[in-house]
mmCIF file of the N, C-alpha and C atoms, coordinates in Angstrom:
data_MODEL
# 
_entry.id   MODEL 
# 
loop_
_atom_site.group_PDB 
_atom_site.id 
_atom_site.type_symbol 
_atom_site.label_atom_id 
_atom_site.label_alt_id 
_atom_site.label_comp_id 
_atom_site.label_asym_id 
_atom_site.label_entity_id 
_atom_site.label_seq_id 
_atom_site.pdbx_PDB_ins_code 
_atom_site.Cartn_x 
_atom_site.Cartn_y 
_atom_site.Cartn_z 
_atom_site.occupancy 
_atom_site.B_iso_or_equiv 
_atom_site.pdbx_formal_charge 
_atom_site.auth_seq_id 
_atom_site.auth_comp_id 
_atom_site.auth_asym_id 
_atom_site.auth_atom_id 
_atom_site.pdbx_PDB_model_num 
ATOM 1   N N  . UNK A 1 1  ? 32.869 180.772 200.374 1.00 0.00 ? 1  UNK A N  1 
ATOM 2   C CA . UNK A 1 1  ? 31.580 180.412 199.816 1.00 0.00 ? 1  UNK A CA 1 
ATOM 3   C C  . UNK A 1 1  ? 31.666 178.954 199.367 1.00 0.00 ? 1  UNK A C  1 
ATOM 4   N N  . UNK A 1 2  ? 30.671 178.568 199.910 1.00 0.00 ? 2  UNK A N  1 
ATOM 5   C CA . UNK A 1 2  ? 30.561 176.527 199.115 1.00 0.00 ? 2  UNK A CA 1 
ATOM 6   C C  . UNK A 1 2  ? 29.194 176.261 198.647 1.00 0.00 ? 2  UNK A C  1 
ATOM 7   N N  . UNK A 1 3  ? 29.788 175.700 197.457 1.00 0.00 ? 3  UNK A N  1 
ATOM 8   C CA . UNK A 1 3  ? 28.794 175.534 195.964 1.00 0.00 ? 3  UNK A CA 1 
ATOM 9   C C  . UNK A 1 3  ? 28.976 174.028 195.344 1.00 0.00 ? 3  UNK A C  1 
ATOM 10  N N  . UNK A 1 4  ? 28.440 173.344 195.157 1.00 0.00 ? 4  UNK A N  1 
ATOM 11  C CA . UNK A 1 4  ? 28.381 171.848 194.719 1.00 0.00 ? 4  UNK A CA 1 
ATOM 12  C C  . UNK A 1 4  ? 29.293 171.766 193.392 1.00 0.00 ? 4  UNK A C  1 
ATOM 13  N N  . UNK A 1 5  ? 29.761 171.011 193.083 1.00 0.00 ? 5  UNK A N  1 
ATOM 14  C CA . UNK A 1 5  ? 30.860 171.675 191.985 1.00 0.00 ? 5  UNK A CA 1 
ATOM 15  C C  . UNK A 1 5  ? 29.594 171.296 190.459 1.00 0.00 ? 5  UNK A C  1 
ATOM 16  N N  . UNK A 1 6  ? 28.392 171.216 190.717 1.00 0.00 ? 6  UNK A N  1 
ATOM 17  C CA . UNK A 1 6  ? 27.285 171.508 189.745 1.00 0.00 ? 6  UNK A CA 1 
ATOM 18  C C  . UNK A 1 6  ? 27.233 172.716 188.971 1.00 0.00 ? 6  UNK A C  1 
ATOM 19  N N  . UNK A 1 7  ? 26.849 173.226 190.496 1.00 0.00 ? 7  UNK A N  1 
ATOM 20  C CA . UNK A 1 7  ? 26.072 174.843 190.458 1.00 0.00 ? 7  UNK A CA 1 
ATOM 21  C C  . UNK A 1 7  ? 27.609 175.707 190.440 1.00 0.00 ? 7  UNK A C  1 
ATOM 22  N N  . UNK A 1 8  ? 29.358 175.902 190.405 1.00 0.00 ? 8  UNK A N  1 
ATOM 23  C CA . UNK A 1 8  ? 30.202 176.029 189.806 1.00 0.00 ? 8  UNK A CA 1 
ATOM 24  C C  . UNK A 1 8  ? 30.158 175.794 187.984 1.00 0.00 ? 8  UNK A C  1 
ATOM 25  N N  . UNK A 1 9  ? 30.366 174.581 187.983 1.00 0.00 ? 9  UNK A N  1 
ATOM 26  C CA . UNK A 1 9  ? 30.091 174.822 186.833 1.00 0.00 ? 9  UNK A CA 1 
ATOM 27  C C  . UNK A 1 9  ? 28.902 175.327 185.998 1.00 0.00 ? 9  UNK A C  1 
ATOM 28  N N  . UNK A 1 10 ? 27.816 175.144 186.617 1.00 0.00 ? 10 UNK A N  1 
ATOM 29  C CA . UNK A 1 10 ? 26.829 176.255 185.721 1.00 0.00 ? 10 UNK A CA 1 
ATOM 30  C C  . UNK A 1 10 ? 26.719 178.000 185.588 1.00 0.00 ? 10 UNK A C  1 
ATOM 31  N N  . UNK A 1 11 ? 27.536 177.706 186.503 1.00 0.00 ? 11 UNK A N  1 
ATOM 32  C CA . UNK A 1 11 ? 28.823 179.407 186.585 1.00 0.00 ? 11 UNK A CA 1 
ATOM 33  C C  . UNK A 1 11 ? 29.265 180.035 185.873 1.00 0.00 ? 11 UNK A C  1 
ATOM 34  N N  . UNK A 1 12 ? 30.337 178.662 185.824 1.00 0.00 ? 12 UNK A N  1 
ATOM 35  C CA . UNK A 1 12 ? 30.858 178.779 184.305 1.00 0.00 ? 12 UNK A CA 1 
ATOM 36  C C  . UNK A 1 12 ? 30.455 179.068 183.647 1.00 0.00 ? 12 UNK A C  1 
ATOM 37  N N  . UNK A 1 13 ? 29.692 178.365 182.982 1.00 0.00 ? 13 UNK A N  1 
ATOM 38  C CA . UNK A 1 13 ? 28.819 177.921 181.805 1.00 0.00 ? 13 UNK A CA 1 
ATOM 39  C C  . UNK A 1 13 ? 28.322 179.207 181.135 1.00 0.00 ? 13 UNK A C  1 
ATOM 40  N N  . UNK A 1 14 ? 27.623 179.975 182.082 1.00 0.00 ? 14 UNK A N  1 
ATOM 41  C CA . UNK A 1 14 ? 26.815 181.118 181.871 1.00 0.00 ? 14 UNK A CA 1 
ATOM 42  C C  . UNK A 1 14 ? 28.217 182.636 181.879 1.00 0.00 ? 14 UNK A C  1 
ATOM 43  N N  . UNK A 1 15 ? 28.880 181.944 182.355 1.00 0.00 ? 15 UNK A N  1 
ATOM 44  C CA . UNK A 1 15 ? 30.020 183.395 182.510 1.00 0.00 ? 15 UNK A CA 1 
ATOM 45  C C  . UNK A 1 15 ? 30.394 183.278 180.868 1.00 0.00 ? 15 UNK A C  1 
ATOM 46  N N  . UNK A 1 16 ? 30.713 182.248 180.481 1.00 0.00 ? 16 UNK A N  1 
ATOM 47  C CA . UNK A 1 16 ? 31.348 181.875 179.717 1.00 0.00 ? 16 UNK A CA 1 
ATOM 48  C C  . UNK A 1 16 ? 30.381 182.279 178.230 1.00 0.00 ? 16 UNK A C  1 
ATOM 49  N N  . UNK A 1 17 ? 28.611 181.971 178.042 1.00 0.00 ? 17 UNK A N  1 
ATOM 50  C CA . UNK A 1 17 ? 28.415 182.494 177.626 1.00 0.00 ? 17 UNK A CA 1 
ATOM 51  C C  . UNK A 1 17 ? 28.006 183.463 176.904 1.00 0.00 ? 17 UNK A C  1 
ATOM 52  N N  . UNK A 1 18 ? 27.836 184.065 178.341 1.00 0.00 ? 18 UNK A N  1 
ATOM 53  C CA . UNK A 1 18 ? 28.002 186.013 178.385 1.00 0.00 ? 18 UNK A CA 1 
ATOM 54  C C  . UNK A 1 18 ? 29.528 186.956 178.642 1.00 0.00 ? 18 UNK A C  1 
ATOM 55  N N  . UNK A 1 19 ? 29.994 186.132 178.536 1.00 0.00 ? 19 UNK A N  1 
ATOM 56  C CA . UNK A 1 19 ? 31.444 186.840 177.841 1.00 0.00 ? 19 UNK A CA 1 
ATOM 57  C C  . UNK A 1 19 ? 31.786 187.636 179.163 1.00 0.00 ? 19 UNK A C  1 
ATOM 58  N N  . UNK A 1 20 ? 31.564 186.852 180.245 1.00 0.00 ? 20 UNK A N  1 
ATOM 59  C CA . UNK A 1 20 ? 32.192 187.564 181.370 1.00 0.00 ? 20 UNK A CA 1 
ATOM 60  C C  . UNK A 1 20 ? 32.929 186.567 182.663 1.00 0.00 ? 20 UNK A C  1 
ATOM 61  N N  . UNK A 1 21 ? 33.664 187.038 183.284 1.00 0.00 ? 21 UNK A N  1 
ATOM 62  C CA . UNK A 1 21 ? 33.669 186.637 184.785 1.00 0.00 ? 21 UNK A CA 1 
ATOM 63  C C  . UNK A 1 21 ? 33.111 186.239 185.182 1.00 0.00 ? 21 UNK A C  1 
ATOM 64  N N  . UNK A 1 22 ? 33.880 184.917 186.044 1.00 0.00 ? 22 UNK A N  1 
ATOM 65  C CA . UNK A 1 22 ? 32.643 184.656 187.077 1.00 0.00 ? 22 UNK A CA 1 
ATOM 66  C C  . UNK A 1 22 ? 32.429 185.613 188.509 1.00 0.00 ? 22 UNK A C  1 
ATOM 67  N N  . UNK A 1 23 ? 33.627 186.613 188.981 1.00 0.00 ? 23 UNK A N  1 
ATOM 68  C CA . UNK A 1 23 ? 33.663 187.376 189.561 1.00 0.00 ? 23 UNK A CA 1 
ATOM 69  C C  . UNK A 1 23 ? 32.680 188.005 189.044 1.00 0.00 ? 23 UNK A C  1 
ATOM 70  N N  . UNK A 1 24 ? 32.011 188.589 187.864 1.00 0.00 ? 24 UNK A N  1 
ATOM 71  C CA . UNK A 1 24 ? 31.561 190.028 187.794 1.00 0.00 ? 24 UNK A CA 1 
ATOM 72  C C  . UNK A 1 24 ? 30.318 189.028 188.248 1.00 0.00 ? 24 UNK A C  1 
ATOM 73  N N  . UNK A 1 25 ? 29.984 188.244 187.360 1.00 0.00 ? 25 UNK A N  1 
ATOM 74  C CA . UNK A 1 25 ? 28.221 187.236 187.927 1.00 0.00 ? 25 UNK A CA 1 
ATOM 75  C C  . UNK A 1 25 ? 28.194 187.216 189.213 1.00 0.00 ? 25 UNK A C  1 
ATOM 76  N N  . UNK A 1 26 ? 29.293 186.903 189.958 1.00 0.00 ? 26 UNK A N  1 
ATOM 77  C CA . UNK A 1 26 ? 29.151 186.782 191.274 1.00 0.00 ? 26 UNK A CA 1 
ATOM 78  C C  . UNK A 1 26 ? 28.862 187.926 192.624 1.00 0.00 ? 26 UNK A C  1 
ATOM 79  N N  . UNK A 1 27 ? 29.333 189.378 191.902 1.00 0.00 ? 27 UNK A N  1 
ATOM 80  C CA . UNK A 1 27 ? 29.396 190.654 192.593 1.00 0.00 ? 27 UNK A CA 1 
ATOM 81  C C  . UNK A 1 27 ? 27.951 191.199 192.003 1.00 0.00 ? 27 UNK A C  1 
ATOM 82  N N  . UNK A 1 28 ? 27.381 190.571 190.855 1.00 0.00 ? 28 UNK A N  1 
ATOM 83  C CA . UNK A 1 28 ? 26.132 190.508 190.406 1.00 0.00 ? 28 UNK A CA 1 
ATOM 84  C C  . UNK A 1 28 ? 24.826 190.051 191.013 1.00 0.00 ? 28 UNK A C  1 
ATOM 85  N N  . UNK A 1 29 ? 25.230 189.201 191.409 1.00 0.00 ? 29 UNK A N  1 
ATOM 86  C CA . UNK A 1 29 ? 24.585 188.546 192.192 1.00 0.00 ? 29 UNK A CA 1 
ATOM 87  C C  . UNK A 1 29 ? 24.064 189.008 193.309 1.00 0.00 ? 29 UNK A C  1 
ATOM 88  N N  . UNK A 1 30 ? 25.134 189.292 193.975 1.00 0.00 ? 30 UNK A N  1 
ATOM 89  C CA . UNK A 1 30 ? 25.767 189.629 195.514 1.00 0.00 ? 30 UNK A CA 1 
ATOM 90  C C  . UNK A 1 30 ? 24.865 191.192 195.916 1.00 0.00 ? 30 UNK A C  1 
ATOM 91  N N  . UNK A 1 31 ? 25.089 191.705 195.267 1.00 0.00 ? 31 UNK A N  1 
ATOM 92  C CA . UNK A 1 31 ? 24.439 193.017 194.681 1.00 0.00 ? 31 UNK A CA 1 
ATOM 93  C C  . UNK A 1 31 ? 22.836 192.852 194.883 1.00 0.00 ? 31 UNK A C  1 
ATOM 94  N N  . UNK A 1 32 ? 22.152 192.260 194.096 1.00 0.00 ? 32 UNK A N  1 
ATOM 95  C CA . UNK A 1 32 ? 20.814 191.944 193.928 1.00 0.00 ? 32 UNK A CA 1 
ATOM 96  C C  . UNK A 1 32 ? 20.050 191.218 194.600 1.00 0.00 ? 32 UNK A C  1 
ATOM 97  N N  . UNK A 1 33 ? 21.108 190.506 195.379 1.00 0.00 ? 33 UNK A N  1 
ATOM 98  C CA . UNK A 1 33 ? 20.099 189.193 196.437 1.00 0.00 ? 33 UNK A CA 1 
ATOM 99  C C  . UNK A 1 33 ? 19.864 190.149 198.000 1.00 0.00 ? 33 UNK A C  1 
ATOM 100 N N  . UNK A 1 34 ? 18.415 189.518 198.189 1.00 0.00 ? 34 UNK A N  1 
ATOM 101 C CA . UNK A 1 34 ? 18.373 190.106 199.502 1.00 0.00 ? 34 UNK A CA 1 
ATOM 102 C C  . UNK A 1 34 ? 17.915 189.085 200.613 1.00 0.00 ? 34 UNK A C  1 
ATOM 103 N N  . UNK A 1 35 ? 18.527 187.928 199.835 1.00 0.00 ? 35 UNK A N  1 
ATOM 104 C CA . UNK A 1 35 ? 18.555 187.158 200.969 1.00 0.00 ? 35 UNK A CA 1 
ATOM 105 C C  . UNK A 1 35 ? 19.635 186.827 202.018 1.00 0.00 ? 35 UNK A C  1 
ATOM 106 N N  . UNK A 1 36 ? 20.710 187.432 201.847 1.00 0.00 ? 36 UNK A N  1 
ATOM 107 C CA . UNK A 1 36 ? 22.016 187.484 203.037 1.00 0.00 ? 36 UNK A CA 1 
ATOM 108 C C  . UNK A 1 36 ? 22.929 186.692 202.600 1.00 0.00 ? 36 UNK A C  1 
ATOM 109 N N  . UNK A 1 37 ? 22.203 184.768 201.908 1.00 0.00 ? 37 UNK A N  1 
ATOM 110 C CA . UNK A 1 37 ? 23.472 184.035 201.635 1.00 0.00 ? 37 UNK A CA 1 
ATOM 111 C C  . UNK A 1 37 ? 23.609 183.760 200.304 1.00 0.00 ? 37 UNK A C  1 
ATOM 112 N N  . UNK A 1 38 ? 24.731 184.183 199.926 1.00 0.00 ? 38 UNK A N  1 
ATOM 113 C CA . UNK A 1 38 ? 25.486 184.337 198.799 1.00 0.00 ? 38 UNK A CA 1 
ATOM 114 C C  . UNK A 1 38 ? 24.976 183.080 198.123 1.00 0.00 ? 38 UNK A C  1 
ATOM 115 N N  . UNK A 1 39 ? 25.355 182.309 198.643 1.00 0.00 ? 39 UNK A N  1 
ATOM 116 C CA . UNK A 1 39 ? 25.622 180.670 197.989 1.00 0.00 ? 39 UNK A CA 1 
ATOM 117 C C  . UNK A 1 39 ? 24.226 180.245 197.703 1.00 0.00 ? 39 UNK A C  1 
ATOM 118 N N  . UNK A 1 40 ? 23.359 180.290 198.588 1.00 0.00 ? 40 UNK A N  1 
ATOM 119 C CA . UNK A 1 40 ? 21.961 180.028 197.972 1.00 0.00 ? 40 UNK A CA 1 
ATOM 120 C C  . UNK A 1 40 ? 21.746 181.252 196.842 1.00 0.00 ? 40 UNK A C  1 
ATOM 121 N N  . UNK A 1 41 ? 21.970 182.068 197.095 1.00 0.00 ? 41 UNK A N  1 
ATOM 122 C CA . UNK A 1 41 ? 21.555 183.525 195.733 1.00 0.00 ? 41 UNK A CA 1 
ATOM 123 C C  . UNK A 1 41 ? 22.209 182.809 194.396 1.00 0.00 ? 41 UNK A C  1 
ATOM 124 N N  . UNK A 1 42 ? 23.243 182.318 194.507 1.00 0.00 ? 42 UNK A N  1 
ATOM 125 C CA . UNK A 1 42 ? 23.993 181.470 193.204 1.00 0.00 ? 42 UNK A CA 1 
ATOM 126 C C  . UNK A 1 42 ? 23.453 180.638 193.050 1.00 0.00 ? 42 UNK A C  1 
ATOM 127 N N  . UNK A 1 43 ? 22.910 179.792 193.726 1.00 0.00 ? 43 UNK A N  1 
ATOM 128 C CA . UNK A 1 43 ? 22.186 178.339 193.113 1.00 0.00 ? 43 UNK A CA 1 
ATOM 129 C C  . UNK A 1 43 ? 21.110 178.579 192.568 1.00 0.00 ? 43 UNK A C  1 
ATOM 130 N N  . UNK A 1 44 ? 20.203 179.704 193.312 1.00 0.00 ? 44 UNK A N  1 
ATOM 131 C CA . UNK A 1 44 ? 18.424 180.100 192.533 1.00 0.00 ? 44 UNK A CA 1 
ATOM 132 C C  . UNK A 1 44 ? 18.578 180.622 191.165 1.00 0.00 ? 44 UNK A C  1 
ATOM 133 N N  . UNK A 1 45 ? 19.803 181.639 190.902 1.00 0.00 ? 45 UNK A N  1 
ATOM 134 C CA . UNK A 1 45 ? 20.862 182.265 189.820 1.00 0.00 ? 45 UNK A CA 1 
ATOM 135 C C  . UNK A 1 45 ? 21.049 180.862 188.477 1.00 0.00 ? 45 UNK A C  1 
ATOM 136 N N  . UNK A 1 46 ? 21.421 180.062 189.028 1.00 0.00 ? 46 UNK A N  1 
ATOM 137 C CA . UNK A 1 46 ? 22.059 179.049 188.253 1.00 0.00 ? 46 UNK A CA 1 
ATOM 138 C C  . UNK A 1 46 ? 20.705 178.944 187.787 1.00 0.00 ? 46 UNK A C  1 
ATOM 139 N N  . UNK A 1 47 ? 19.929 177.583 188.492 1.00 0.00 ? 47 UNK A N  1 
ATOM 140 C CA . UNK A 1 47 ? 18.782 177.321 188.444 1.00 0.00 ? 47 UNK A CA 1 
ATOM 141 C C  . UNK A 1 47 ? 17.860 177.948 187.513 1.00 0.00 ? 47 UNK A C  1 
ATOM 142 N N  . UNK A 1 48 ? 17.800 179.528 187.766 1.00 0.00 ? 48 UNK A N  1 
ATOM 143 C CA . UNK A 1 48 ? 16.699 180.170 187.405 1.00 0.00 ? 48 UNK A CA 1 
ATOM 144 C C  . UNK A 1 48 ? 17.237 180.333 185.596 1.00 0.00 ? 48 UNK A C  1 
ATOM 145 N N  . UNK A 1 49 ? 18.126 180.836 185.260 1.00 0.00 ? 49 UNK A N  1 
ATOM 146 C CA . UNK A 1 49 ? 19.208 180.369 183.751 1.00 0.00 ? 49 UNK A CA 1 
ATOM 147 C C  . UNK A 1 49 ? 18.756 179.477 183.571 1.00 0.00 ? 49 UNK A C  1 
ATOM 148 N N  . UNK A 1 50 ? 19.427 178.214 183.773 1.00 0.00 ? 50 UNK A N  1 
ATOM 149 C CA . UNK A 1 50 ? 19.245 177.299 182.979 1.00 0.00 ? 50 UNK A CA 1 
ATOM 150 C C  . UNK A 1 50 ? 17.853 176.948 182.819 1.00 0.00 ? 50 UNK A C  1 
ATOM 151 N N  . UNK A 1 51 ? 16.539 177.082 183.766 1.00 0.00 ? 51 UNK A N  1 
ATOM 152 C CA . UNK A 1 51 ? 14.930 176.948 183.451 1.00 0.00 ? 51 UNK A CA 1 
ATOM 153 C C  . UNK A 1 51 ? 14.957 177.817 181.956 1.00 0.00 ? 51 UNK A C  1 
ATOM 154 N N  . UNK A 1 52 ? 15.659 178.727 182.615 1.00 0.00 ? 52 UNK A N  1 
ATOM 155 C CA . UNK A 1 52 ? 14.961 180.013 181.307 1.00 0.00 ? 52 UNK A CA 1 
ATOM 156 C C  . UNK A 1 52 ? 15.387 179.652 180.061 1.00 0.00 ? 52 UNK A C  1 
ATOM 157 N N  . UNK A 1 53 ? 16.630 179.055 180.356 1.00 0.00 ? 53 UNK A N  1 
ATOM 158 C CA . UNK A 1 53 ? 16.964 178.631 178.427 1.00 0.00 ? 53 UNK A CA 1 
ATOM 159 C C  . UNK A 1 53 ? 16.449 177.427 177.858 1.00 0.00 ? 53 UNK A C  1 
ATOM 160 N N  . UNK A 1 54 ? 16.146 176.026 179.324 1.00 0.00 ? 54 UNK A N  1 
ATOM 161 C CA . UNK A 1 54 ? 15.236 175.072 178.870 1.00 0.00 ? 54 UNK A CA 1 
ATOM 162 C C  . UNK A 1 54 ? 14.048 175.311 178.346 1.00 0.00 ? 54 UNK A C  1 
ATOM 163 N N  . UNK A 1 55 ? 13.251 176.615 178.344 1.00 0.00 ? 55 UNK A N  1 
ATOM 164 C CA . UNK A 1 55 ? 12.156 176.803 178.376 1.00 0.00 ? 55 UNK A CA 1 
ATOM 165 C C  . UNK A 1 55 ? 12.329 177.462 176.712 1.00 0.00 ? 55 UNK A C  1 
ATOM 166 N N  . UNK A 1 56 ? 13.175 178.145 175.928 1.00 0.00 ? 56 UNK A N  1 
ATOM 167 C CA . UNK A 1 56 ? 13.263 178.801 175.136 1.00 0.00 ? 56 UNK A CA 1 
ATOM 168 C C  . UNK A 1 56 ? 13.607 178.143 173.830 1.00 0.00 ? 56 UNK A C  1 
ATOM 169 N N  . UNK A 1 57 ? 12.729 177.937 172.968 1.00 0.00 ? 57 UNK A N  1 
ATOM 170 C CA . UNK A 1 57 ? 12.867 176.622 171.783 1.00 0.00 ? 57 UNK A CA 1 
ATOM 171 C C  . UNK A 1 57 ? 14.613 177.087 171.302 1.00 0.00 ? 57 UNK A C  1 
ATOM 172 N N  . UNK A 1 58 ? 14.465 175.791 170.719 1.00 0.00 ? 58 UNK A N  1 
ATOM 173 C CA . UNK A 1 58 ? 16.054 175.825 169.890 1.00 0.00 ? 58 UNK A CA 1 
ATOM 174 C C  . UNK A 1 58 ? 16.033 175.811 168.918 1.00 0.00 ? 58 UNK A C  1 
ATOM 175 N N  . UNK A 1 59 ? 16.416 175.754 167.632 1.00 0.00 ? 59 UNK A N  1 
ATOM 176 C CA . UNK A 1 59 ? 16.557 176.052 166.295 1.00 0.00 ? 59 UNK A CA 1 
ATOM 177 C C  . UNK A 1 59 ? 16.874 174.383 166.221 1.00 0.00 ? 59 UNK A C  1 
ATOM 178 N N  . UNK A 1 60 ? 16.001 174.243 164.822 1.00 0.00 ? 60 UNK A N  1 
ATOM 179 C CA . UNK A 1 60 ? 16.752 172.596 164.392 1.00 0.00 ? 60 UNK A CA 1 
ATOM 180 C C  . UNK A 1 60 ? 17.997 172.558 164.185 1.00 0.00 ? 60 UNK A C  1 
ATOM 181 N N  . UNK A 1 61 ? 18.873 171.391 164.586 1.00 0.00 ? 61 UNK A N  1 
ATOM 182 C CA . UNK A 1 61 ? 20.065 171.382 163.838 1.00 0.00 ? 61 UNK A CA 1 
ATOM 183 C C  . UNK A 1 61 ? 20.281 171.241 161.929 1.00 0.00 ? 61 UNK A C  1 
ATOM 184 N N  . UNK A 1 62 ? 20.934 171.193 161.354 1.00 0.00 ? 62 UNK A N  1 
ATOM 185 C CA . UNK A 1 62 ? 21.018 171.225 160.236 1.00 0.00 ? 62 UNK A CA 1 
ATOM 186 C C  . UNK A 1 62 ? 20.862 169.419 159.830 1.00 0.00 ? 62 UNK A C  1 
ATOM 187 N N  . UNK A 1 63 ? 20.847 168.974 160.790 1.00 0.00 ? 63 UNK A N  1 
ATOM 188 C CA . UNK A 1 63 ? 20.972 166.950 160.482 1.00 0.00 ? 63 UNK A CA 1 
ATOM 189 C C  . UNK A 1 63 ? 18.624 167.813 160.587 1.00 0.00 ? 63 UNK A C  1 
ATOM 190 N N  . UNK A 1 64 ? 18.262 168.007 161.635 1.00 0.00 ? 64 UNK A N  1 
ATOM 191 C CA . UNK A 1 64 ? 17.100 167.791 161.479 1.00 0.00 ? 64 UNK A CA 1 
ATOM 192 C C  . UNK A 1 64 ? 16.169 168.232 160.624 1.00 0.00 ? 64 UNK A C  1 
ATOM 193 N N  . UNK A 1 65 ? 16.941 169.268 160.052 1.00 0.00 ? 65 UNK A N  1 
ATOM 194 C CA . UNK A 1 65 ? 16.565 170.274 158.631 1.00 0.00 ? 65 UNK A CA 1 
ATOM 195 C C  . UNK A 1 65 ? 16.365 169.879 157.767 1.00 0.00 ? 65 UNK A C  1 
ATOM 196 N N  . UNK A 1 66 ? 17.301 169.083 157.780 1.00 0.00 ? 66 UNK A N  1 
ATOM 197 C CA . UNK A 1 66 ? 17.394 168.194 156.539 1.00 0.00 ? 66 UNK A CA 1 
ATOM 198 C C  . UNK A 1 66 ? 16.830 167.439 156.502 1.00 0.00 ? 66 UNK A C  1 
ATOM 199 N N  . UNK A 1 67 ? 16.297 166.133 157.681 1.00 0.00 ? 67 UNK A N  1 
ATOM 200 C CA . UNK A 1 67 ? 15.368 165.529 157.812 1.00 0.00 ? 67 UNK A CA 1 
ATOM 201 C C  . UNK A 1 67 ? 14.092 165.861 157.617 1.00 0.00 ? 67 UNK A C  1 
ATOM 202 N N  . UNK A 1 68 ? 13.606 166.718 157.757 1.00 0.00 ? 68 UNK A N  1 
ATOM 203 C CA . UNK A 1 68 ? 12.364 167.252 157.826 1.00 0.00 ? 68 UNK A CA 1 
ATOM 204 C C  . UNK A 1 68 ? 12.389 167.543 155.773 1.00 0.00 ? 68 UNK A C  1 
ATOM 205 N N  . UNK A 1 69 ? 12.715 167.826 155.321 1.00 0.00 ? 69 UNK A N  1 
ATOM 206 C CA . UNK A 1 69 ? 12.805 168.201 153.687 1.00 0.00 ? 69 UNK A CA 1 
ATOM 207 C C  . UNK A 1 69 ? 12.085 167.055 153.028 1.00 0.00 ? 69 UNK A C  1 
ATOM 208 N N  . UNK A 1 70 ? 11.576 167.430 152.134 1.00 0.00 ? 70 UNK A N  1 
ATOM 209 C CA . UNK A 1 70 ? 10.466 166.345 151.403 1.00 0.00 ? 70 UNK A CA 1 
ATOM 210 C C  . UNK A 1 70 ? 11.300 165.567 151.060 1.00 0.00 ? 70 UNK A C  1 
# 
């Protein structure tokens, strides 16, 4: 399988923090795609993560918390 060493590390990233394998994400994957190639099923995978968490507000940091205080 060949993956841009991007979309690897956003592999990572996400294995890492869901407390799993990148094997199990990957047999996860593999499993659910019905498009035949693996490697594109991982990149839409990656992709589609990281939209979803860009999209999901973040909590202020404690520097902006503080900023914000009368």
């Amino acid at each position: 399988m060949s993956l841009e060493d991007e979309f690897w590390q956003g592999l990572r990233e996400i294995a890492k923090k869901e407390g799993r394998a990148i094997a199990e994400l990957v047999e996860q994957i593999n499993r659910e795609t019905h498009s035949g190639n693996l490697s594109s099923a991982i990149r839409v995978f990656v992709l589609k993560r990281f939209r979803a968490s860009a999209d999901t507000p973040k909590p202020p940091s404690p520097e902006e918390h503080t900023a914000r205080l009368p």
